[in-house]
PAFIDO-170029 format. One record per residue (C-alpha): x, y, z; residue in one letter. Coordinates in steps of 0.2 Angstrom, whole numbers, m for minus. Example, Ala and Ser with C-alpha at 12.3 -4.5 7.8 and 13.67 -1.06 7.14 Angstrom:
! PAFIDO-170029
X->62&Y->m22&Z->39&type->a .
X->68&Y->m5&Z->36&type->s .
! end
This chain:
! PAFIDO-170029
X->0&Y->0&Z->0&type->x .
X->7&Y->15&Z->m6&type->x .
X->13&Y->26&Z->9&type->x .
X->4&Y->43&Z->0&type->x .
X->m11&Y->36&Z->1&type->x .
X->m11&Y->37&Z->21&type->x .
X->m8&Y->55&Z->21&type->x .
X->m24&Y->59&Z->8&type->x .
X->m35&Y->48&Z->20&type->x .
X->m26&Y->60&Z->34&type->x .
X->m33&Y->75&Z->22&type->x .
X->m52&Y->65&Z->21&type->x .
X->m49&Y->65&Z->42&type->x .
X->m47&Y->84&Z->41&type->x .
X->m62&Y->88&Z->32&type->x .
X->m74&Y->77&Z->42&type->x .
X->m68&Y->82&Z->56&type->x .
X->m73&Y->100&Z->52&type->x .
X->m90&Y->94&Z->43&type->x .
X->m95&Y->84&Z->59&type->x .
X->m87&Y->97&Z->72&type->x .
X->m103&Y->109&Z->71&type->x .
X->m115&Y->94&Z->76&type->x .
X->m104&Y->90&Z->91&type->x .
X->m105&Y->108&Z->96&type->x .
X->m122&Y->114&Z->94&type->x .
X->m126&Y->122&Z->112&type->x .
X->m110&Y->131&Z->110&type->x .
X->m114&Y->138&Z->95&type->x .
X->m130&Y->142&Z->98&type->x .
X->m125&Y->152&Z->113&type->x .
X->m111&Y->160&Z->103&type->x .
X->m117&Y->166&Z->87&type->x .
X->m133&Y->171&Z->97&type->x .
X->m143&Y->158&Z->85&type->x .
X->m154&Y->145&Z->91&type->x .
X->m152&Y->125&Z->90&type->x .
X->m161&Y->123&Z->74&type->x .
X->m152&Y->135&Z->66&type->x .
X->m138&Y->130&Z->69&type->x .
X->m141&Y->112&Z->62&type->x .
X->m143&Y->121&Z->45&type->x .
X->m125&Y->127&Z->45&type->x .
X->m126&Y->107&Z->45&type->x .
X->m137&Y->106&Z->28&type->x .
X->m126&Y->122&Z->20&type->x .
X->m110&Y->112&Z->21&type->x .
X->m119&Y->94&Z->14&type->x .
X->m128&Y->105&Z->1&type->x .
X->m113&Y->114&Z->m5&type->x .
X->m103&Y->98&Z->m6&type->x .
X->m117&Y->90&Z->m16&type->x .
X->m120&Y->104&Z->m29&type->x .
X->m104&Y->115&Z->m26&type->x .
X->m90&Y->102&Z->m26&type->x .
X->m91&Y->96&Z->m44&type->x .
X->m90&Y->113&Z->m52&type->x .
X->m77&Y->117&Z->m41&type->x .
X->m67&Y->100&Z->m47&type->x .
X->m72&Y->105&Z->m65&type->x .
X->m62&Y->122&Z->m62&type->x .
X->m46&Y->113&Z->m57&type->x .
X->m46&Y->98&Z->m70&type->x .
X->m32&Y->104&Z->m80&type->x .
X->m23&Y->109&Z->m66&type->x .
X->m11&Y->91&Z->m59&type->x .
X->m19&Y->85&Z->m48&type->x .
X->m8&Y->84&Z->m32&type->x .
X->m8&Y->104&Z->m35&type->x .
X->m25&Y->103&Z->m36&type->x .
X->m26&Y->97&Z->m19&type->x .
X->m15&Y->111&Z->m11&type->x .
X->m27&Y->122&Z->m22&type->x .
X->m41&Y->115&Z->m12&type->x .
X->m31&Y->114&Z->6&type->x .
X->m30&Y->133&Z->5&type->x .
X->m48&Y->134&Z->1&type->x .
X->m54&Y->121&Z->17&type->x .
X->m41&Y->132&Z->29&type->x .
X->m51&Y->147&Z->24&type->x .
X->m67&Y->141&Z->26&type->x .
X->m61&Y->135&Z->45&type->x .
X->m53&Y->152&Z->47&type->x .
X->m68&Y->161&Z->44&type->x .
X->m77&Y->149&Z->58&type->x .
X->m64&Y->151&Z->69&type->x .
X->m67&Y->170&Z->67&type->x .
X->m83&Y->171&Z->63&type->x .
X->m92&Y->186&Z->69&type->x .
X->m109&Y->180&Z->68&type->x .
X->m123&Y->168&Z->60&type->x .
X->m121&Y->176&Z->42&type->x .
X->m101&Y->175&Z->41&type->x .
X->m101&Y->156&Z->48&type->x .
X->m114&Y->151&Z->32&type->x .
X->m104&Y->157&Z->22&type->x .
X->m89&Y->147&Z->30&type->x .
X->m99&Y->132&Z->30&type->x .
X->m102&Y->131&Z->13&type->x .
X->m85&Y->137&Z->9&type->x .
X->m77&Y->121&Z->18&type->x .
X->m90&Y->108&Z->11&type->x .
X->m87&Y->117&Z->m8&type->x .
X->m68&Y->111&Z->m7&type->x .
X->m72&Y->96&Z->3&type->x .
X->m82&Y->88&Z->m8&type->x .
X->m69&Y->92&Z->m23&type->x .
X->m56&Y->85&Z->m13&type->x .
X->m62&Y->68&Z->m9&type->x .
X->m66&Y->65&Z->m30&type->x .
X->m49&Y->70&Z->m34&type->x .
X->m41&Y->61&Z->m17&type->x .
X->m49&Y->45&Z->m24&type->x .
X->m44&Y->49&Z->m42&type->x .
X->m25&Y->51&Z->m37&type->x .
X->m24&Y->37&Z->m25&type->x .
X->m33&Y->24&Z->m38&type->x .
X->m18&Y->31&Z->m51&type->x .
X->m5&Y->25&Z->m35&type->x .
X->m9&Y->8&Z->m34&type->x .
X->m14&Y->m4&Z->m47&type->x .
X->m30&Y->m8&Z->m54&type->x .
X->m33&Y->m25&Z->m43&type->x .
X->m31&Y->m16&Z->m28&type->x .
X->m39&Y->m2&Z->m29&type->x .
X->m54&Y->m6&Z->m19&type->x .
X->m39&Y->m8&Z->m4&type->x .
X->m35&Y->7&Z->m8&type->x .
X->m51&Y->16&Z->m8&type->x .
X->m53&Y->9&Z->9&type->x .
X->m38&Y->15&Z->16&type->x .
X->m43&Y->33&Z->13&type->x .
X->m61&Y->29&Z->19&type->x .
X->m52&Y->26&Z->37&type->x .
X->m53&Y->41&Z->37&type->x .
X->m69&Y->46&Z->35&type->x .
X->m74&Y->32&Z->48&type->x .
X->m60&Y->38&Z->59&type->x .
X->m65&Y->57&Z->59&type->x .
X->m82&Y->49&Z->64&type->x .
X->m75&Y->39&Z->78&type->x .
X->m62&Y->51&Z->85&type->x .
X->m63&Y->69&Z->75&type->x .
X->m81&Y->70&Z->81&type->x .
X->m76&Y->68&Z->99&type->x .
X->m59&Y->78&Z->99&type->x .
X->m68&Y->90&Z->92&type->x .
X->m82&Y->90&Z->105&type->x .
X->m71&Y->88&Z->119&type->x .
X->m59&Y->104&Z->113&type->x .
X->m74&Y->115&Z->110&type->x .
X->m81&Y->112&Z->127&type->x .
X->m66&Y->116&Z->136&type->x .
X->m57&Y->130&Z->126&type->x .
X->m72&Y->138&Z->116&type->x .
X->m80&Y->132&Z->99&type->x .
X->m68&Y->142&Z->91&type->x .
X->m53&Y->134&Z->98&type->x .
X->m62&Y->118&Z->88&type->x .
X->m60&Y->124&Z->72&type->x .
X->m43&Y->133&Z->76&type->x .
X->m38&Y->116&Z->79&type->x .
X->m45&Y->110&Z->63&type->x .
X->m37&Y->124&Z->53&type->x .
X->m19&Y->120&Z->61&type->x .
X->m22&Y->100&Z->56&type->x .
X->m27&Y->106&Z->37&type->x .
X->m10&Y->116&Z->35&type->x .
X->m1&Y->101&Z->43&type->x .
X->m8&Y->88&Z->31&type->x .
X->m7&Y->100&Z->16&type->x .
X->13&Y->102&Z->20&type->x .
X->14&Y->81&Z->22&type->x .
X->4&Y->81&Z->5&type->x .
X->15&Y->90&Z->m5&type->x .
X->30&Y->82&Z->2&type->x .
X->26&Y->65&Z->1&type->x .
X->12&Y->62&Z->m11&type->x .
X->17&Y->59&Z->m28&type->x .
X->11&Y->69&Z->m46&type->x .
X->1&Y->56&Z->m54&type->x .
X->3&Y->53&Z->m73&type->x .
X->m11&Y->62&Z->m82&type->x .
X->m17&Y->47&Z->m91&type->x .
X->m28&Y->47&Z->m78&type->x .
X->m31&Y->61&Z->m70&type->x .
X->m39&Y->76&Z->m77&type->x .
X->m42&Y->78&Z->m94&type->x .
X->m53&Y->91&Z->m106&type->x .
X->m69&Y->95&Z->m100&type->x .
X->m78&Y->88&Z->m115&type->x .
X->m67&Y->71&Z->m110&type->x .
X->m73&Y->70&Z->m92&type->x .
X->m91&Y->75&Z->m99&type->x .
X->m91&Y->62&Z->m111&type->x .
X->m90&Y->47&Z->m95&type->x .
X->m107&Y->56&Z->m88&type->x .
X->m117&Y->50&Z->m103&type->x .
X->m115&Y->34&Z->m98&type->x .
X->m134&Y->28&Z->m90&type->x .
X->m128&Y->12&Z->m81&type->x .
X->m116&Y->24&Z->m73&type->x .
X->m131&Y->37&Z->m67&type->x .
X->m142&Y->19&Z->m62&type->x .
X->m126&Y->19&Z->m50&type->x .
X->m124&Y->34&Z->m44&type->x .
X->m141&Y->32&Z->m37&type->x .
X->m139&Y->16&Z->m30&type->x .
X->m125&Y->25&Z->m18&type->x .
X->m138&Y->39&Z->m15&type->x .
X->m151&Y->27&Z->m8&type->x .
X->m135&Y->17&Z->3&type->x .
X->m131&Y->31&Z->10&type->x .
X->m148&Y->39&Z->12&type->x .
X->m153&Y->21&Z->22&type->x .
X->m140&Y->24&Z->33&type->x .
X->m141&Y->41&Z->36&type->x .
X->m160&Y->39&Z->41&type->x .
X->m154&Y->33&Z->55&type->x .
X->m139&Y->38&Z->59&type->x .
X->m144&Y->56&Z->59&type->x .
X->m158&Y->52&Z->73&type->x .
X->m149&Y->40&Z->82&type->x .
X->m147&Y->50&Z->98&type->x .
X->m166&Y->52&Z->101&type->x .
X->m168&Y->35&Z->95&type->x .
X->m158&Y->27&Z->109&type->x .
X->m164&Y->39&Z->122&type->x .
X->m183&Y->39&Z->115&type->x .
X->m185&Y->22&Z->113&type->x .
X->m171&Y->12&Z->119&type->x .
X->m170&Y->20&Z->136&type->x .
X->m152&Y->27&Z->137&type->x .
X->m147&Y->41&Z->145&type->x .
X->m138&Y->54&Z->136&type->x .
X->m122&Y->51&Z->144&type->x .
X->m121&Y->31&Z->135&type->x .
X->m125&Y->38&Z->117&type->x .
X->m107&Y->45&Z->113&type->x .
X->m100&Y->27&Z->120&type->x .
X->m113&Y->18&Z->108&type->x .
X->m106&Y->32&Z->93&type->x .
X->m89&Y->27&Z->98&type->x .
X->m94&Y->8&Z->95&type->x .
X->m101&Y->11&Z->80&type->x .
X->m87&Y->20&Z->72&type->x .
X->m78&Y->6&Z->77&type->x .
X->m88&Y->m6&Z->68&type->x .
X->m88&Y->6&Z->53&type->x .
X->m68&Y->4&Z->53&type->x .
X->m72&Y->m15&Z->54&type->x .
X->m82&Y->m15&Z->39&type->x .
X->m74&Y->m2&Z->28&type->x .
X->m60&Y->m16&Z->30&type->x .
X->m67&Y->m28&Z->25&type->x .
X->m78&Y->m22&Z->10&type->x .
X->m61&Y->m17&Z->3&type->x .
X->m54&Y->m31&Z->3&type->x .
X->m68&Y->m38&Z->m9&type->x .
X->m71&Y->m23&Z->m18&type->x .
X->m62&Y->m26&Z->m31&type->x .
X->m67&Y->m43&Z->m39&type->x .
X->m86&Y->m46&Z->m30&type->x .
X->m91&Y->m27&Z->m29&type->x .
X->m110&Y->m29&Z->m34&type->x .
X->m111&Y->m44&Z->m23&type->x .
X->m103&Y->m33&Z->m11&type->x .
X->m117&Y->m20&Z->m11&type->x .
X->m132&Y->m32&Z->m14&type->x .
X->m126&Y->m41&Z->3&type->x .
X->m122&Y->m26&Z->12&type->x .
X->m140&Y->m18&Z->6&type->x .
X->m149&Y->m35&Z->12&type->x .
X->m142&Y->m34&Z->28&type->x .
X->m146&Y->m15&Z->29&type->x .
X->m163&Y->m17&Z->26&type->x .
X->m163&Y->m33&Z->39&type->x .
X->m154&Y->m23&Z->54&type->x .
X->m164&Y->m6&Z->50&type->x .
X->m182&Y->m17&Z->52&type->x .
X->m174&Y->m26&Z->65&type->x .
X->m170&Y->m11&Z->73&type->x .
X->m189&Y->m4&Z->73&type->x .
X->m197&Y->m18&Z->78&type->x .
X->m184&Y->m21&Z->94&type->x .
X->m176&Y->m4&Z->98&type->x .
X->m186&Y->m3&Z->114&type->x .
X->m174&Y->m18&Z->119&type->x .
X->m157&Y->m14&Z->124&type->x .
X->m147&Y->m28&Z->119&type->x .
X->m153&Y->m32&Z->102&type->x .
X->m155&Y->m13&Z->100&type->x .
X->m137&Y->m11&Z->102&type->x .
X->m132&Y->m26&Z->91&type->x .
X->m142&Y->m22&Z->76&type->x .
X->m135&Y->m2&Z->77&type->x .
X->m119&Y->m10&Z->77&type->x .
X->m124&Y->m22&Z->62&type->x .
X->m131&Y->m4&Z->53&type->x .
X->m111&Y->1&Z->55&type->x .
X->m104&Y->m15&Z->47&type->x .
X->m114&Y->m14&Z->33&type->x .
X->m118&Y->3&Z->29&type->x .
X->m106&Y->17&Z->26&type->x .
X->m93&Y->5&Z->24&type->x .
X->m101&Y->1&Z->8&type->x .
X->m90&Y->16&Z->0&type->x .
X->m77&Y->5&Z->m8&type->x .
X->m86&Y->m5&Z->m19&type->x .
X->m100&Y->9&Z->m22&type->x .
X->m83&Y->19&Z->m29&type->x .
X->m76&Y->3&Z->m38&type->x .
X->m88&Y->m1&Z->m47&type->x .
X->m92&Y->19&Z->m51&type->x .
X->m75&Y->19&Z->m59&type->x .
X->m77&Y->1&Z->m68&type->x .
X->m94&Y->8&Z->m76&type->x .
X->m86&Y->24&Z->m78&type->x .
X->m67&Y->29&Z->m76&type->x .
X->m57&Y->34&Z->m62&type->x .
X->m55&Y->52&Z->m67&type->x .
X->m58&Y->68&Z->m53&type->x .
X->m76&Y->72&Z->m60&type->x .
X->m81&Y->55&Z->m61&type->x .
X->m76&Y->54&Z->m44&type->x .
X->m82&Y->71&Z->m37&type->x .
X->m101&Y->68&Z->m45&type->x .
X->m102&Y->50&Z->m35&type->x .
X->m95&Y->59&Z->m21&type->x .
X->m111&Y->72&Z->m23&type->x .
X->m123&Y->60&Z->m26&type->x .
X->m116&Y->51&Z->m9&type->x .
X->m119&Y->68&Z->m3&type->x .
X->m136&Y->70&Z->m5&type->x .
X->m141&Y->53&Z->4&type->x .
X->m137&Y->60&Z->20&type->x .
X->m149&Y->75&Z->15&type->x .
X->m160&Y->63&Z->9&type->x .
X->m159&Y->51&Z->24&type->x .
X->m159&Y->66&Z->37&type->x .
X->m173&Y->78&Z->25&type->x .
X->m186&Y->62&Z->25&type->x .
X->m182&Y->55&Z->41&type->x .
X->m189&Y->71&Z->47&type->x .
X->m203&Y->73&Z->38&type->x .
X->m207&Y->52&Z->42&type->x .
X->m205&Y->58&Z->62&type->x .
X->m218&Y->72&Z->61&type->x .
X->m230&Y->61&Z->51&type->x .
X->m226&Y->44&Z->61&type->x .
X->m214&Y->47&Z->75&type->x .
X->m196&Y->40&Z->78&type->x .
X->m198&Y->23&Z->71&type->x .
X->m204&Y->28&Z->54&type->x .
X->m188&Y->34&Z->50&type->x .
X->m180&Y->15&Z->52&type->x .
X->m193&Y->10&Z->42&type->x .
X->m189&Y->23&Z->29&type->x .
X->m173&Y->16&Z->30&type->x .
X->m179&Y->1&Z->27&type->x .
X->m186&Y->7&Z->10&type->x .
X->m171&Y->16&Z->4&type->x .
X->m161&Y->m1&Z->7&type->x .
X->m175&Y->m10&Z->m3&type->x .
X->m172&Y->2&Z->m17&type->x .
X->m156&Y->3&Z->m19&type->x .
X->m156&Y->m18&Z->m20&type->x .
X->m167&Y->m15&Z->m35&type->x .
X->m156&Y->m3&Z->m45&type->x .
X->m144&Y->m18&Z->m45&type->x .
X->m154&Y->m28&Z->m53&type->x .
X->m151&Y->m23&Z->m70&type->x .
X->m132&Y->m24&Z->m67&type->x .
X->m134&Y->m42&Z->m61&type->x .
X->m142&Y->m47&Z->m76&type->x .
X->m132&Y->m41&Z->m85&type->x .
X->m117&Y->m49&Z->m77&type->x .
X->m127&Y->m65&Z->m77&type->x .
X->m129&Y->m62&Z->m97&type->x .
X->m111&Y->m60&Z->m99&type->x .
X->m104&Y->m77&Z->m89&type->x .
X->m116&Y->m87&Z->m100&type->x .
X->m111&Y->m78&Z->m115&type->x .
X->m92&Y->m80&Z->m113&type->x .
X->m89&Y->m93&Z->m98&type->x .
X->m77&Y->m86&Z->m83&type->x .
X->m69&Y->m69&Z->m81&type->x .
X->m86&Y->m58&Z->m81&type->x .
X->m82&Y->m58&Z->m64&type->x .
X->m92&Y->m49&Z->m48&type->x .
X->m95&Y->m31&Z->m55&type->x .
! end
C-alpha cells in the first residue's frame, strides 16, 4: 500500500472532522453566534448541500490543473473556510464558512480517490479506496469527539482553530510525500470528463450509492433520540454507543475493501440486504437494549462501509478520473440530505420509528437498482464462460 495514500486519508480525516465538528458543538454555537439549535443544524445542511451541488463545479475548475496541486489548491480553500469559523463574527459570516469548507471538501475527496486509484494498481484499488475511507470512519469515531471535547473546554472556536492548524499540517505532508500522478488518468478536457457522464448504467449507480447512504443516514442522523426515546439510554451512553459504531464502521470499511475489487455488486447487494434486515430489526426491537445495540452496530458493518465497492464499481462503469469521482462523491452527498430531510418529515407524520422503516425502503431500493447490473453480469458469464467476474 502506497505510503501517500495514508496521508490523503489523513486529508479526508481533516475535512470530516470540520463537517461533523458543528454537530458535536451545537449548544456552544447556539450560545455564541446568538442563533438557536435549529439554526444551527442548517449550518449542518449548508456544508452537505454545498458539497453536493458545489463540489463538482469546483473539481471541473481545477481539471487541467495536476492533480496533487489541485489538492493544495483546495487545502487553502478548506483552511479558509475554517478560518472564517474560527473567526466568525456571527450567523451570516459562519454560512458562508460552512459552505466554503463543504465546496472544497467535496472536490477534494473525488480528486483524493482519483489520485490514490492512479498510485496503486488496478486489482487493488478497492484496498486502496478503503484506506482513505479510514478516514472518514475515523474522523467519525475520534474527530467528532476531539472536536467536541476541545470545544467544550477552550471555546468552539478553539475547535476549528484546531482544525485549521491539522489542514496546513496535512497539506505540507501532502505535498511532500504524495506523488504527481501521470495524467493518463487524471484530469483531462472537459468535453473528456463530460463524455464518462453520458454513460446511463453509470447514473443507475450513482443512485444506488444515493439510496445506501440515504438508508443509513435515516438513522444515523436520529440515532441519539432513538436510543434515548426508545431504547432508554441516558444521554451520557450515546457518545460510547457512537464510539462503538465507528468502530464497527472501521471493521467493515476493512473488510468491503478487501472484496471490492473482484465481488463489488455482490458486495453492495449483501451489504443492502443486511441493511434493510438490521434497519427493520431495529424498529421492531429498539425498545430492547441488547438487540438494539447489536443491530445499530450491524447498521455500521454494513452501511457506510459500503464506500469501496460503491466507488469501484463507479470507476469500472465509468473511469477513475476527478469528476467521475467528485459527481459520485455528490450523489453520496445527498443521501445523507435525503436520509436526514425524509427522516424528518417520516418523524412528524409517524414518530421515531418511521424513520428505520424509511430506512428500510431506501435499502430495498437501492437492492433494486442492482438488478439490471446483475443481469447483466449473469448475461455475460453465459455468453463467454469465466472472467465476467463480480461487477
Amino acid at each position: 500500500m502506497p505510503r501517500a495514500v495514508y496521508v490523503l486519508a489523513l486529508g479526508i480525516f481533516a475535512m470530516v472532522t470540520s463537517e461533523f465538528a458543528v454537530a458535536g458543538l451545537m449548544p456552544q454555537l447556539a450560545e455564541g453566534l446568538d442563533v438557536t439549535v435549529p439554526q444551527v443544524g442548517y449550518l449542518i445542511t449548508a456544508f452537505s448541500v454545498a458539497m453536493s451541488f458545489g463540489g463538482p463545479f469546483l473539481a471541473i475548475s481545477l481539471l487541467r490543473m495536476r492533480q496533487k496541486y489541485a489538492l493544495m489548491v483546495l487545502f487553502a480553500v478548506f483552511l479558509v473556510g475554517n478560518l472564517l469559523a474560527a473567526t466568525a463574527s456571527g450567523y451570516p459570516v459562519m454560512l458562508v464558512a460552512r459552505v466554503v469548507s463543504g465546496v472544497a471538501a467535496q472536490a477534494f475527496f473525488g480528486i483524493s480517490i482519483s489520485l490514490a486509484a492512479q498510485l496503486a494498481r488496478p486489482e487493488l484499488r478497492g484496498r486502496v479506496i478503503a484506506v482513505l475511507m479510514n478516514g472518514l470512519m475515523l474522523g467519525t469515531l475520534l474527530g467528532l469527539p476531539l472536536a467536541t471535547v476541545i470545544g467544550e473546554r477552550l471555546g468552539w472556536r478553539a475547535a476549528f482553530w484546531a482544525v485549521a492548524v491539522l489542514t496546513v499540517a496535512v497539506a505540507l505532508g501532502t505535498l511532500a510525500g504524495v506523488p504527481d500522478a501521470d495524467h493518463a488518468e487524471g484530469g483531462g478536457s472537459l468535453r473528456t470528463e463530460l463524455g464518462a457522464l453520458r454513460n446511463r448504467r453509470l447514473w443507475l449507480a450513482f443512485v444506488t450509492s444515493t439510496l445506501i447512504i440515504g438508508a443509513t443516514f435515516s438513522l444515523f442522523s436520529y440515532v441519539n433520540p432513538i436510543l434515548t426515546g426508545i431504547t432508554g439510554f441516558d444521554a451520557g451512553s450515546v457518545p460510547l454507543l457512537l464510539v462503538a459504531y465507528g468502530a464497527a464502521t472501521v471493521v467493515g470499511n476493512t473488510v468491503v475493501g478487501r472484496l471490492a475489487d473482484r465481488y463489488a455488486l455482490p458486495v453492495l447487494a449483501v451489504g443492502l440486504a443486511l441493511n434493510a434486515v438490521f434497519l427493520a430489526g431495529l424498529a421492531l426491537f429498539a425498545q430492547l437494549r441488547v438487540p438494539a445495540v447489536g443491530l445499530l452496530l450491524g447498521v455500521g458493518l454494513v452501511g457506510v462501509t459500503m464506500n469501496p465497492a460503491m466507488a469501484s464499481r463507479v470507476q469500472r462503469i465509468g473511469n477513475p478520473r476527478p469528476l467521475v469521482n467528485t459527481v459520485h462523491n455528490a450523489f453520496i452527498t445527498l443521501g445523507v440530505i435525503l436520509g436526514s430531510l425524509l427522516g424528518g418529515i417520516a418523524i412528524d407524520v409517524q414518530g421515531l420509528r418511521a424513520v428505520l422503516w424509511l430506512g428500510v425502503a431506501m435499502a430495498v431500493a437501492g437492492l433494486l437498482t442492482l438488478v439490471p447490473d446483475a443481469l447483466r453480469a449473469r448475461s455475460t458469464v453465459s455468453g463467454q464462460g469465466p472472467g465476467a467476474g463480480g461487477e
